[in-house]
C-alpha positions as CSV (number, residue, x, y, z in Angstrom):
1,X,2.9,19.0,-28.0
2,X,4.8,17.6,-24.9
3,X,8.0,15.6,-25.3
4,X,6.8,13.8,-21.4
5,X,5.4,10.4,-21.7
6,X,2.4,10.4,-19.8
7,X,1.0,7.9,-18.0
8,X,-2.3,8.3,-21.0
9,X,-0.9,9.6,-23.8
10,X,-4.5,10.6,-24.4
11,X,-5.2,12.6,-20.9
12,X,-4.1,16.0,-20.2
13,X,-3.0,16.9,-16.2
14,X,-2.5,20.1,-14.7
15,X,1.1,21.5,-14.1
16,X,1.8,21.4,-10.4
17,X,3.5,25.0,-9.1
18,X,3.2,24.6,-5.3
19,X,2.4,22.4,-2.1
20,X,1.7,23.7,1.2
21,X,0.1,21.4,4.1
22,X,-2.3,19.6,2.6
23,X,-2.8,21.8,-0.7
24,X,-1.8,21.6,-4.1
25,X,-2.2,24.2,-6.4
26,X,-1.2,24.1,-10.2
27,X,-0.1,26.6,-12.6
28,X,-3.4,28.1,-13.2
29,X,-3.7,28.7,-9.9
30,X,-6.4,26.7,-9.0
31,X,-6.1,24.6,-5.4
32,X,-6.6,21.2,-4.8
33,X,-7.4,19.3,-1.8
34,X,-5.0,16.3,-1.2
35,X,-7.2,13.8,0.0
36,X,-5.5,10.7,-0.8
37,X,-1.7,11.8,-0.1
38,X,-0.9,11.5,-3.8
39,X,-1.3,8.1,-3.8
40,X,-0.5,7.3,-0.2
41,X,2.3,8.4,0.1
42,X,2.6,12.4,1.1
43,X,1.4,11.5,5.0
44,X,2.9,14.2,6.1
45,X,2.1,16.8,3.8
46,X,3.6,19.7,1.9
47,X,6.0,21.6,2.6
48,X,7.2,20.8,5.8
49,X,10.7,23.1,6.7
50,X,11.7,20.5,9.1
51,X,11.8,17.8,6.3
52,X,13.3,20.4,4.0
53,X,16.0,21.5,6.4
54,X,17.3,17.9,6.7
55,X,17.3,17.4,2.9
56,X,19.6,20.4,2.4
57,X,22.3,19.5,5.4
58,X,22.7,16.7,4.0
59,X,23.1,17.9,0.3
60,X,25.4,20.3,1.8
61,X,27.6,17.4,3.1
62,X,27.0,14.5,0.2
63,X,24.6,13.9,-2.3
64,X,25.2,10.3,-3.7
65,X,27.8,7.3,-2.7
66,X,27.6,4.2,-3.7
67,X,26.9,1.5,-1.2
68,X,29.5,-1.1,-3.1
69,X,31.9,1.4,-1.5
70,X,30.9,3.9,1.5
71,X,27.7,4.1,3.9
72,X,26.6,7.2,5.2
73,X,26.5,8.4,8.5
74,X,22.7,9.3,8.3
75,X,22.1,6.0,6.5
76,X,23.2,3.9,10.0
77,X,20.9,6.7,11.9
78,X,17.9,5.4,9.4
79,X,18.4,1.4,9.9
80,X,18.9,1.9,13.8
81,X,15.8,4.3,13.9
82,X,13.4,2.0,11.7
83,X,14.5,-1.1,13.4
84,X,14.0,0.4,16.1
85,X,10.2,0.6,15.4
86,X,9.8,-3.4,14.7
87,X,8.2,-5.4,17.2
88,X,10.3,-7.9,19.5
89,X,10.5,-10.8,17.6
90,X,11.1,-9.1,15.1
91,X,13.7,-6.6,16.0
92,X,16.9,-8.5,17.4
93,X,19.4,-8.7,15.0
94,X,17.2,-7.0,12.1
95,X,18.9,-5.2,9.7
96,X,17.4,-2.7,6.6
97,X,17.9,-2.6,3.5
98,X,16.9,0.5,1.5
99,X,16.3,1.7,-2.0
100,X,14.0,4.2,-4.1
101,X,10.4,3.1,-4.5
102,X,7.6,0.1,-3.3
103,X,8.0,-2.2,-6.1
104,X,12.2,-1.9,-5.9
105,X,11.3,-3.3,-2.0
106,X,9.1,-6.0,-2.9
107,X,11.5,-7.1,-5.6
108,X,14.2,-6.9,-2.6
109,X,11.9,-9.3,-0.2
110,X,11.4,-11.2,-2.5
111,X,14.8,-12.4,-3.7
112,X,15.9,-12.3,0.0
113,X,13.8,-14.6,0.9
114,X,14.9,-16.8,-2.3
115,X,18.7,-15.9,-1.0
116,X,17.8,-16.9,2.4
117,X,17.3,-20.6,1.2
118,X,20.3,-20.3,-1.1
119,X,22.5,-19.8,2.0
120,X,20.6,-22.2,4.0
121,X,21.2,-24.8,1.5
122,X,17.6,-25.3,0.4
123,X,18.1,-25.0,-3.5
124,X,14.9,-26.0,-4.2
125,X,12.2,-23.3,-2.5
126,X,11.8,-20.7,-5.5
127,X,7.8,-20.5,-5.3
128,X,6.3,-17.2,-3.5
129,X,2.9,-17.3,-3.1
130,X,0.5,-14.3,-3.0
131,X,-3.1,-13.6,-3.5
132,X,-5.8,-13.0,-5.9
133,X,-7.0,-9.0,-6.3
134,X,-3.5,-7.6,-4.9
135,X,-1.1,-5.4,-6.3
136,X,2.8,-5.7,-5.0
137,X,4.7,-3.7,-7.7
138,X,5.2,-3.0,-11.2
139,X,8.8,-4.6,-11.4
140,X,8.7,-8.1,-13.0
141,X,8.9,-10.2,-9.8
142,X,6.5,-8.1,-7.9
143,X,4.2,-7.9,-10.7
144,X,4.2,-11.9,-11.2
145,X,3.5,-11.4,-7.5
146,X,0.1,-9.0,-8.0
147,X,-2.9,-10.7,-8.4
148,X,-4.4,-7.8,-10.0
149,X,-5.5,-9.2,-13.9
150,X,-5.4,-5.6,-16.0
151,X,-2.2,-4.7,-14.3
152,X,-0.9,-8.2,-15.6
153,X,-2.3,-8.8,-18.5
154,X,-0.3,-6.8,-20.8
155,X,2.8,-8.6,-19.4
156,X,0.9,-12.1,-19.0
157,X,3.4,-14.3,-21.1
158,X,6.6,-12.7,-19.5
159,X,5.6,-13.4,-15.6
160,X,6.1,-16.0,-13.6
161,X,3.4,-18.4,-13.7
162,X,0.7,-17.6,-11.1
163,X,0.9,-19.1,-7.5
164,X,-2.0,-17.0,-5.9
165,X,-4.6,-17.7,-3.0
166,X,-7.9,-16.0,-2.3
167,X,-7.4,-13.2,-0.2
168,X,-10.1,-12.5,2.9
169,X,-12.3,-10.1,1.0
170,X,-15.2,-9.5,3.7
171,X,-17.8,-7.4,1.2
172,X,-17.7,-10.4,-1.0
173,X,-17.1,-13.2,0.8
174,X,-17.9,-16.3,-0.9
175,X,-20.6,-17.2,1.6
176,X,-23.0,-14.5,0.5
177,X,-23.4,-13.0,4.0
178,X,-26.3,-10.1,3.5
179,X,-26.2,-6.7,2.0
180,X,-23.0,-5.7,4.4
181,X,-18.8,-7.6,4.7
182,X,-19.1,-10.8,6.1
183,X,-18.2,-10.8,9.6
184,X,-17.4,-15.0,10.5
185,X,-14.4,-16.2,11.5
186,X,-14.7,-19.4,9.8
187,X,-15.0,-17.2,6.5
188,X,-11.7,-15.4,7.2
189,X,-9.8,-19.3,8.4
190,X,-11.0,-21.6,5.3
191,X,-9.2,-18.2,3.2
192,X,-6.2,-18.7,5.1
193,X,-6.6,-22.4,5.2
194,X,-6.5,-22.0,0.9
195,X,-2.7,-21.5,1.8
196,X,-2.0,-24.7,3.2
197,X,-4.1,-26.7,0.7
198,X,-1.8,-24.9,-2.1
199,X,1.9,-25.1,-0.5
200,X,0.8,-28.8,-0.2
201,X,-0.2,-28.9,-4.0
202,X,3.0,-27.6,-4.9
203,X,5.3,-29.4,-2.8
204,X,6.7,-28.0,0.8
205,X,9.6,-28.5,-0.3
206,X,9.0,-26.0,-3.2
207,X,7.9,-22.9,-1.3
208,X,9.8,-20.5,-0.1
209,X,7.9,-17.4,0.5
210,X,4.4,-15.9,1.2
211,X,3.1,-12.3,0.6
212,X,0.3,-10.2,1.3
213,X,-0.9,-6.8,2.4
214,X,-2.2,-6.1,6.1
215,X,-4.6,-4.7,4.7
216,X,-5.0,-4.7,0.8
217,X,-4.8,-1.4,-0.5
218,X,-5.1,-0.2,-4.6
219,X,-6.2,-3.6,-5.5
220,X,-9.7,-3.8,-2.9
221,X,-9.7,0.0,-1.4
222,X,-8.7,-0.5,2.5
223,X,-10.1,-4.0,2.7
224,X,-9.4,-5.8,6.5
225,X,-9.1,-9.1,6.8
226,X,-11.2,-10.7,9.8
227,X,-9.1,-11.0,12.8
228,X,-8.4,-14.9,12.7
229,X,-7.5,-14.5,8.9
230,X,-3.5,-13.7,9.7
231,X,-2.5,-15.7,12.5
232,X,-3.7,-18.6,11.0
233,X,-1.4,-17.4,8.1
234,X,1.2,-16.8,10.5
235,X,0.9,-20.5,11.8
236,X,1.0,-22.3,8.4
237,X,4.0,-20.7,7.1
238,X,5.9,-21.8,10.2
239,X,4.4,-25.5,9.9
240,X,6.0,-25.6,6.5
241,X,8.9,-23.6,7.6
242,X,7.7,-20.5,4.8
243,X,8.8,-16.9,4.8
244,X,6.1,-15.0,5.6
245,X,6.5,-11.1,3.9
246,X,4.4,-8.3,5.1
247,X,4.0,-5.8,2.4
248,X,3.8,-2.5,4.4
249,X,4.3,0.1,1.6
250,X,1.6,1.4,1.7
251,X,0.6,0.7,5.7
252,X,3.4,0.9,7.2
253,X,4.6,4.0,9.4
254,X,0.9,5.1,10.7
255,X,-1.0,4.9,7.9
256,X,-3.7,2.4,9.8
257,X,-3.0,3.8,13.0
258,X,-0.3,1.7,14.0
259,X,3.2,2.2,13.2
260,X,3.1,-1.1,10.9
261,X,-0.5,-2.8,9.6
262,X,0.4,-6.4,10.8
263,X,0.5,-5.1,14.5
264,X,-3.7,-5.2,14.5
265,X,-3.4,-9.3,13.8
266,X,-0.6,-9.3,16.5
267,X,1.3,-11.2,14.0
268,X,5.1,-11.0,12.9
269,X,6.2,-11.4,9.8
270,X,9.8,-12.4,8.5
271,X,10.7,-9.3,6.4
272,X,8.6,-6.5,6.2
273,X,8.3,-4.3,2.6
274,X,8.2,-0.5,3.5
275,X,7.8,2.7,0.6
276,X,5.1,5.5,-0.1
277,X,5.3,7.4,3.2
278,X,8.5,6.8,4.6
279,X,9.9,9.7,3.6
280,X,6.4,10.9,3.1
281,X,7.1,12.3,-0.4
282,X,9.8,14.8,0.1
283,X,12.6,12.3,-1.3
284,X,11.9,8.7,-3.1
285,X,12.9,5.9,-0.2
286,X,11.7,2.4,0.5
287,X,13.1,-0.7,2.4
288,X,13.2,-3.8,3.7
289,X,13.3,-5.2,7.0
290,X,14.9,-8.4,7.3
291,X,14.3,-10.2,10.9
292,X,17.2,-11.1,13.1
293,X,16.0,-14.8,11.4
294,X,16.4,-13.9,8.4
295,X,19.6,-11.9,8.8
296,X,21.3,-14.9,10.6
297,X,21.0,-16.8,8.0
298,X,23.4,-14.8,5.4
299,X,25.8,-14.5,8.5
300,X,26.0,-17.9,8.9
301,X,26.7,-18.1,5.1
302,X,29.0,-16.0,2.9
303,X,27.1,-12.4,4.4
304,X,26.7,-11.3,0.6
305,X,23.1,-10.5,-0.5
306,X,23.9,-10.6,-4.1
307,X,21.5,-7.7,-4.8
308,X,21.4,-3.8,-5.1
309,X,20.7,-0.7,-7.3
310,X,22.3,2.3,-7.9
311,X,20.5,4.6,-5.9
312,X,20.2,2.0,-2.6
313,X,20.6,4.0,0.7
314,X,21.2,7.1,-1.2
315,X,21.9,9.9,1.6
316,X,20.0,12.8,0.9
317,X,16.3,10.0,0.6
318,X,18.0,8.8,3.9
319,X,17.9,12.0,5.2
320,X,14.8,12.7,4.1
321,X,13.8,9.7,5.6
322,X,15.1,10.0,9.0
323,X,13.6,13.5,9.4
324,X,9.9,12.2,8.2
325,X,10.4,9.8,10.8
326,X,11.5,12.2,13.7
327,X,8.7,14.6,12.7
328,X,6.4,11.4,12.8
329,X,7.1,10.5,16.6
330,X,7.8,14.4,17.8
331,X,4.1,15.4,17.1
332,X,2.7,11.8,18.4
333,X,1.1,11.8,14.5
334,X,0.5,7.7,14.8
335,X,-1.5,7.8,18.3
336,X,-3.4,11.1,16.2
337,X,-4.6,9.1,13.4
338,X,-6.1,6.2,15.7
339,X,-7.4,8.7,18.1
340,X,-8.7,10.2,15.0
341,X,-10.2,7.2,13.4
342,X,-13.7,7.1,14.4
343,X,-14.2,10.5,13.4
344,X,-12.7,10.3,10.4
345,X,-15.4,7.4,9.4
346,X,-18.1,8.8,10.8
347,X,-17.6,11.9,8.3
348,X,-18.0,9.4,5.4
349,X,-21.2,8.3,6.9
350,X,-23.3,10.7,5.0
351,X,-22.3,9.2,1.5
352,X,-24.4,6.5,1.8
353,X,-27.2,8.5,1.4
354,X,-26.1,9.2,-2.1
355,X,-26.6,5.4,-2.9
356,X,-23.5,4.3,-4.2
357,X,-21.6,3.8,-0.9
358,X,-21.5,-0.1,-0.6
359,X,-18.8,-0.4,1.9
360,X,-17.2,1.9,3.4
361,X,-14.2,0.4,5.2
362,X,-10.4,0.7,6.5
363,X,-8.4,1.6,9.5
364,X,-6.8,4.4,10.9
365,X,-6.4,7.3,7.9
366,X,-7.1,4.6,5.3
367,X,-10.4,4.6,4.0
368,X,-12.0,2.9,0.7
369,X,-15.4,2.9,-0.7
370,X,-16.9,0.4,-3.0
371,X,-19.0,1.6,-5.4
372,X,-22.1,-0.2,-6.3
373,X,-24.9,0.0,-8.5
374,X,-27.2,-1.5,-5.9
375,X,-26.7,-1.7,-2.4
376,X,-28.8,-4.8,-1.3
377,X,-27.5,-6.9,-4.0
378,X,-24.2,-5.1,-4.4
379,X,-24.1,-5.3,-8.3
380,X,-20.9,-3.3,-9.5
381,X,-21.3,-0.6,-12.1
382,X,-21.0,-1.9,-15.6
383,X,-16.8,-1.5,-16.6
384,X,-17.9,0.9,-19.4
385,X,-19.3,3.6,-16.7
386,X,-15.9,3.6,-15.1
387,X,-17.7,5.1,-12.3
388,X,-14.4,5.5,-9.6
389,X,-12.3,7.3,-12.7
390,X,-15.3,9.5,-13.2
391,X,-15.7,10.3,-9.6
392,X,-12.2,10.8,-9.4
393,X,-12.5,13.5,-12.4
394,X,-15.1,14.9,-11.0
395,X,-13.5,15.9,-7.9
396,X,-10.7,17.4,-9.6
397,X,-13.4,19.9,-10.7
398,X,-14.2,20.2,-7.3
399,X,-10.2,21.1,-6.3
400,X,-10.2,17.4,-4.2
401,X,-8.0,14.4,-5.1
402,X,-9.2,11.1,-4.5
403,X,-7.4,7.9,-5.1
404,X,-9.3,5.5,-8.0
405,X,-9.3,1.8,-8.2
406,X,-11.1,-1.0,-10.5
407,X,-11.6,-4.2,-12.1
408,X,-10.5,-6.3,-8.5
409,X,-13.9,-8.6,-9.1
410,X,-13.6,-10.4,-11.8
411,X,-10.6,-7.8,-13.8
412,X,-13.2,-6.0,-16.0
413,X,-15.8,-5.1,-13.1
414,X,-15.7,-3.4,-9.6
415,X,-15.0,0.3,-8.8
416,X,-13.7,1.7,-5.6
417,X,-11.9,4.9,-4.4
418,X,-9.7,5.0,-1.7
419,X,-9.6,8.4,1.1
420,X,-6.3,8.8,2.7
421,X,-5.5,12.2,3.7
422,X,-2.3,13.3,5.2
423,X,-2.3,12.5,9.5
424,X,-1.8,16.6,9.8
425,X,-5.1,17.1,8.2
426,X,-7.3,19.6,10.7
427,X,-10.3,18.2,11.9
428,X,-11.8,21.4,9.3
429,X,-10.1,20.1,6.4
430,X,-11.6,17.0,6.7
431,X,-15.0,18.4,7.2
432,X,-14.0,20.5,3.9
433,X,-13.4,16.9,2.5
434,X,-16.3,15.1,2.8
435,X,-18.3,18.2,2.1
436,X,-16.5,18.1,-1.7
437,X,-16.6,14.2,-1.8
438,X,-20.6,14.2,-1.0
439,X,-21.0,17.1,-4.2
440,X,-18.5,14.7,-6.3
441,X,-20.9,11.9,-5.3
442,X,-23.9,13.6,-6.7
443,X,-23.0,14.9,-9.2
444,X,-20.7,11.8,-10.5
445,X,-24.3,9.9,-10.1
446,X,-26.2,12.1,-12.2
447,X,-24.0,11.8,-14.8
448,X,-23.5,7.9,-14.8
449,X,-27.5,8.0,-15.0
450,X,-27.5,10.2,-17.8
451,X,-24.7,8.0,-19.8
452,X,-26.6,5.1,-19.0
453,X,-30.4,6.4,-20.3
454,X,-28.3,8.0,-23.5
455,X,-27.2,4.7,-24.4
456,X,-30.7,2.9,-24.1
C-alpha cells in the first residue's frame, strides 16, 4: 500500500525513472512515447542540458525570495523577455505577473481584471463570462469559470453561479452542417453575437470580464473557432467597455504555431493567461500578461494588486523559464511546428480508415480527434464505453501517451483524445506515432465491439 494520493485511488501508474527527448521510460524499464507532452506541457522535451544548466546557476545563486520583499535579477530578464513576445497593442507598458501553475494564472486574470475596475472606480463589474464545454482551472474562480459539467459538478453548490456562452464548436454546430465541422461564418458570428445578447441580460454595467481559449483545448480536443468568431468577440467587449482574457496556457508559446493562439484571429486581448509550456516542464511557472491598458490603470490608482502566493516569480521556475524561452527562439522551434503542420495532419489521415475518426482537427502541434460511433451521423460512443480512456490505456500497452478527454456534449457523452507531441519531435518519431496510434485504434475498436455484443 502507497501512502500517495492518487489522482484514482482505484488505478495503479507506472513509476517514472527517466526522460530523454521525447521518451519516458519507467521503472520496469519499459519506454513510452510522449505524444501528448504530458498534458501539454513538456514542448520541449526531456532532458534538455541547456534547460538543466540554467536551473542549477541559478540554484547556485538563490533558490526562493519572497516577492513582498526582493525580485530577482533573472525574474526582470523573464517579464522583459515575455513581454517582449506580445503583439503591439498589446505590449507598451505591459507588465507580468508570474506564479506556479495554469489555474493559479487564471485565478490571477481574473481578479485583475475585477482589481482593474476597483481602481477605476467601477465597483460594480464583478461578472466574468466564459463558455459552455471549457475548462480554465481547478481553483475556485477558475473552476466557476469552466464550463466543463463533470469537472463542476462535485463542487456545483460552492461556485459562482454560471455566466457562460456557447462557444464556436464547428463539428457540432447547431445548424447541422453535414457529416464534417461547419464551415459558415454566420455560424461562428450568431456564437459570438450570444455574448452581447447576455452582457445585455445582465446589465453592462455588471460585467467586467470575458474568457475563452484560442482554441479550446481538454474540454473539445483542439477545436478552432471559424475565423469571424473572435473579432467579433473582440468588438463587443470594447462596445461595452469589457476585459477581454485570452487563456493561453495551453496555446500559448508555439503550441499552434504561433507564439500565442489569438495571433490566428488577429485579435488582442487585454491580459493574456500563460502555463503548461512555458517552462516546458522542467520547473512549474505560469503568468499573466497584463496590457499597458490594463497596467495603467493600477498606476493611476494606489499601484497595489492586492494579490500573490508564495511561490510567485520564484527564481529558479524563472530561470527555468527564461532558458525554455531562449532555447524556444535559438532553434526557430515556433516557425518548425507551422512549417511542420500539414505534415503532421496528414499522418493522422490514415485513422479515419479505422472508423472512429470523426474529426480530426487543430493547429500547429495541437491535434484532437473526436471519437464517434458513426461517422455520417456523428453519434458519440455510449459514456459507459469510455472509448478515449480505453484508447488511452490501450496505448500505454503500446509504450505511446495520448491525452484523453470526455463528456464536453452534453457532460455524460462525447469522447476525444488530443495529440500534442513535443515541437523537437523528428519527423521519424512521428511516423513511429501514428504507426502506434493506428494499432491503439484497432485494437481499442475491437474491444469496445466485444464489450458492447457481451452486454446484449
Amino acid at each position: 500500500m502507497s501512502q500517495f494520493f492518487f489522482r484514482n485511488l482505484k488505478k495503479s501508474y507506472p513509476v517514472v525513472a527517466s526522460a530523454k527527448g521525447v521518451r519516458i521510460i519507467d521503472t520496469n524499464g519499459k519506454s513510452y512515447l510522449d505524444a501528448c507532452s504530458g498534458a501539454i506541457v513538456a514542448n520541449l522535451g526531456h532532458g534538455l542540458a541547456e534547460i538543466n544548466d540554467a536551473i542549477n546557476d541559478q540554484l547556485s545563486k538563490v533558490a526562493f525570495a519572497h516577492t513582498s520583499q526582493f525580485v530577482s535579477e533573472v525574474g526582470l530578464e523573464l517579464a522583459a523577455k515575455v513581454v517582449d513576445l506580445t503583439p503591439p497593442g498589446f505590449r507598451e507598458g505591459a507588465r507580468a505577473y508570474f506564479m506556479s501553475g495554469g489555474s493559479e494564472a487564471v485565478e490571477t486574470a481574473i481578479k485583475m481584471a475585477r482589481s482593474y475596475f476597483v481602481h477605476r472606480g467601477d465597483n460594480q463589474r464583478s461578472i466574468c463570462f466564459s463558455r459552455r464545454q471549457s475548462y480554465h482551472g481547478s481553483t475556485f474562480g477558475a473552476l466557476s469559470a469552466t464550463g466543463h459539467p463533470a469537472r463542476r459538478k462535485p463542487y456545483e453548490s460552492m461556485l459562482r453561479t454560471p455566466a457562460h456562452v456557447s462557444a464556436d464548436y464547428r463539428y457540432r454546430c447547431k445548424c447541422g452542417f453535414g457529416p464534417g465541422p461547419c464551415k459558415s461564418d454566420e455560424c461562428s458570428l450568431a456564437a459570438a453575437n450570444e455574448l452581447e445578447e447576455a452582457i445585455l441580460l445582465a446589465g453592462p454595467e455588471n460585467v467586467m470580464a470575458f474568457i475563452a481559449e484560442p482554441i479550446v483545448g481538454a474540454t473539445l480536443g483542439a477545436a478552432v473557432p471559424g475565423r469571424t468568431y473572435f473579432p467579433r468577440i473582440r468588438e463587443i467587449c470594447d462596445k461595452y467597455s469589457v476585459l477581454f482574457i485570452a487563456d493561453e496556457v495551453m496555446t500559448g508559446l508555439g503550441r499552434t504555431g504561433t507564439t500565442f493562439g489569438m495571433n490566428h484571429f488577429g485579435v488582442v486581448p487585454d491580459i493574456m493567461a500563460l502555463g503548461k509550456g512555458m517552462a516546458a516542464g522542467y520547473q512549474p511557472l505560469a503568468a499573466v500578461l497584463a496590457s499597458g491598458r490594463v497596467v495603467k490603470a493600477f498606476e493611476d490608482s494606489t499601484g497595489v494588486f492586492e494579490h500573490g502566493f508564495t511561490y510567485s516569480a520564484h527564481p529558479v521556475s524563472c530561470a527555468a523559464g527564461l532558458a525554455a524561452i531562449e532555447y524556444l527562439q535559438k532553434h526557430n522551434l515556433i516557425e518548425s511546428v507551422a512549417a511542420r503542420e500539414s505534415l503532421f495532419f496528414d499522418r493522422a489521415e490514415k485513422l479515419r480508415s479505422t472508423g472512429i475518426a470523426g474529426d480530426i482537427r487543430g493547429k500547429g502541434f495541437m491535434m484532437g480527434i473526436e471519437l464517434v460511433r458513426n461517422i455520417d451521423t456523428k453519434e458519440p460512443f455510449p459514456a459507459d464505453v469510455r472509448i478515449s480512456q480505453l484508447i488511452a490505456q490501450e496505448a500505454m500497452k503500446n509504450g505511446l501517451l495520448v491525452y484523453p478527454g470526455s463528456g464536453f456534449i452534453d457532460g455524460v457523452s462525447g469522447d476525444h483524445i488530443m495529440i500534442a507531441p513535443p515541437f523537437t519531435t523528428s519527423d521519424a518519431e512521428l511516423d513511429e506515432m501514428f504507426d502506434l496510434l493506428e494499432r491503439t485504434f484497432v485494437s481499442a475498436c475491437s474491444l469496445a465491439t466485444s464489450g458492447s455484443r457481451s452486454k446484449n
